[in-house]
C-alpha positions as CSV (number, residue, x, y, z in Angstrom):
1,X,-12.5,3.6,-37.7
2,X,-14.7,1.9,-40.2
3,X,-18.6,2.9,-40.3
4,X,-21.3,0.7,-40.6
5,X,-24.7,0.9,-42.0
6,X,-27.6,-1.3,-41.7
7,X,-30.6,-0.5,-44.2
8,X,-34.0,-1.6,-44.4
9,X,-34.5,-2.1,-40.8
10,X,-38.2,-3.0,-39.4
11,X,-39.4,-0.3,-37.5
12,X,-40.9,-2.9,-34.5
13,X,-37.1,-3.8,-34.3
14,X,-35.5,0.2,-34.3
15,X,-38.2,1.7,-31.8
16,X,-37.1,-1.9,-30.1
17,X,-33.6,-1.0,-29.9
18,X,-34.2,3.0,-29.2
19,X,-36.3,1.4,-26.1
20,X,-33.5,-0.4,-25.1
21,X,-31.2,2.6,-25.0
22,X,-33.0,4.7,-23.3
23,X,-33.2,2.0,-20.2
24,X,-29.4,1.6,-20.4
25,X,-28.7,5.3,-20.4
26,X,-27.2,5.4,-23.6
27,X,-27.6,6.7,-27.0
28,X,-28.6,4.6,-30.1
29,X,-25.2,4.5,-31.2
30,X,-23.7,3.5,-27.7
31,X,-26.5,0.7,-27.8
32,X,-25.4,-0.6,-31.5
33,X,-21.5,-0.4,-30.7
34,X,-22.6,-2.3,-27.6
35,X,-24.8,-5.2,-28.8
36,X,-21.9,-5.3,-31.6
37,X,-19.2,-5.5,-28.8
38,X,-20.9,-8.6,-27.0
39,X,-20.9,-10.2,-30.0
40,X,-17.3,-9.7,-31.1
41,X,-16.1,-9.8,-27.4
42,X,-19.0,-11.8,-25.5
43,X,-19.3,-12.2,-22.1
44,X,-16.4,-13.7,-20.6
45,X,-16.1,-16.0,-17.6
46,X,-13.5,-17.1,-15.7
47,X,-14.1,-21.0,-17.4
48,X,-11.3,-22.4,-19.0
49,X,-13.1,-22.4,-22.3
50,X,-13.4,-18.7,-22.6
51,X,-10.0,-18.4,-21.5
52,X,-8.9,-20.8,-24.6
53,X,-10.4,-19.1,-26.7
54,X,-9.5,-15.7,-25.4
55,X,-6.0,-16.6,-25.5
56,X,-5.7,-18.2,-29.6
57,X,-6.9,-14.5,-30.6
58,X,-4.5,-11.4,-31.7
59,X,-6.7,-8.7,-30.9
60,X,-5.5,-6.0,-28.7
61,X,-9.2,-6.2,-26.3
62,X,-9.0,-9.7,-26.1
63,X,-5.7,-10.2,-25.3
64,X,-5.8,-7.4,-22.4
65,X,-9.3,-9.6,-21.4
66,X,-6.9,-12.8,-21.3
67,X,-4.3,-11.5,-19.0
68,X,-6.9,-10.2,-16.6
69,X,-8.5,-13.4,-17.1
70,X,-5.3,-14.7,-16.1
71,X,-4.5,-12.5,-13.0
72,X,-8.2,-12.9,-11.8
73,X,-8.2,-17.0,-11.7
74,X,-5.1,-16.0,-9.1
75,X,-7.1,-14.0,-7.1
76,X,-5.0,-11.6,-4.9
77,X,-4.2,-11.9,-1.7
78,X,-6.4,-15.4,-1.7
79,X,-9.4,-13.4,-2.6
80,X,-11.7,-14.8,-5.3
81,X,-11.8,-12.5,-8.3
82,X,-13.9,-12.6,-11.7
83,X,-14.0,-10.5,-15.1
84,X,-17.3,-8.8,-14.8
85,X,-17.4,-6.7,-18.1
86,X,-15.6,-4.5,-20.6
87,X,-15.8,-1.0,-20.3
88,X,-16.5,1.7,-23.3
89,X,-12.7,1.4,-24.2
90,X,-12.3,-2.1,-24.4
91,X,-10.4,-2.7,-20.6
92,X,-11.9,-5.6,-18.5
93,X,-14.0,-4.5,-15.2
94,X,-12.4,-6.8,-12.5
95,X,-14.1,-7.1,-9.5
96,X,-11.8,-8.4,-6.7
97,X,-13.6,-10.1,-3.8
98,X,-16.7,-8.8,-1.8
99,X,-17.5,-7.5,1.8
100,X,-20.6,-6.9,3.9
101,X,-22.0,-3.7,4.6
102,X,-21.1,-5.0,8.5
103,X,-17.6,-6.0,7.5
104,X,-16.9,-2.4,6.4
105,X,-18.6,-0.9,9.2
106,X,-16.8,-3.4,11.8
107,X,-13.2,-1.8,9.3
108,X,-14.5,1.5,10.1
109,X,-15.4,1.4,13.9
110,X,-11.8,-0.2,14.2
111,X,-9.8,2.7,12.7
112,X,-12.0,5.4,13.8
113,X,-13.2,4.3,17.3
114,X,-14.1,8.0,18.5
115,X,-16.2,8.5,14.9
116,X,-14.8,11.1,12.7
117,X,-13.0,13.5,15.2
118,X,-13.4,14.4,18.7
119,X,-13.3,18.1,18.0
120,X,-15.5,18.4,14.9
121,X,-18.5,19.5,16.2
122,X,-22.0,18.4,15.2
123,X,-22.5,19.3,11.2
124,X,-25.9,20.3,11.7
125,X,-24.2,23.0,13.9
126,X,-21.6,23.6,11.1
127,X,-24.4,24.2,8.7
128,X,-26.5,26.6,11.3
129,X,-23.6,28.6,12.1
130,X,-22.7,28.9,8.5
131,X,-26.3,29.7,7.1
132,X,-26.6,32.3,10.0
133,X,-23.4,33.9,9.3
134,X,-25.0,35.4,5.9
């Protein structure tokens, strides 16, 4: 891969960007090849116009971006899906749909209606019984 270099920079604008890092979790070098990456690869929607422009490009990123773009305007199984980023390698983050914390616990309750097993015990027992077995 080619390396860049940037000289001369203000050093309002480096402690700036260290700042920014640092609140993102990342090193200065994972913030640079990120800023760089939205503005190669910005932030894409599900619009049509991203998706025309996505689709006139060659690169490998954007073209994997365009056919998730594609199979998240489909949605599966009828639910609503969007592009929501790109991860560190260039793949898009899809998110498919949302539920409620009640939906899940409603899911939950339905396939597990006697909790997690009748003849599991407490787990505060489990954990007295193991700490007193030392």
């Amino acid at each position: 891969m080619p390396n860049l270099s940037i000289k001369d920079v203000p050093e309002a604008w480096a402690q700036a960007l260290r700042e920014r890092a640092a609140r993102n979790h990342r090193s200065l070098q994972g913030e640079l090849m990120a800023l760089i990456q939205g503005a190669v690869a910005p932030d894409v929607s599900a619009d049509t116009s991203a998706r025309a422009s996505l689709d006139t490009s060659s690169s490998p990123v954007t073209d994997s971006i365009a056919k998730a773009l594609a199979a998240s305007s489909a949605g599966e199984g009828g639910r609503p899906s969007a592009v929501v980023d790109i991860d560190r390698f260039g793949r898009p983050i899809i998110r498919r749909g949302w539920k409620t914390v009640e939906q899940i616990a409603a899911e939950l309750k339905t396939k597990y209606p006697h909790g997690p097993g009748p003849n599991l015990g407490s787990s505060i027992d489990m954990i007295r019984e193991d700490r007193d077995s030392r």
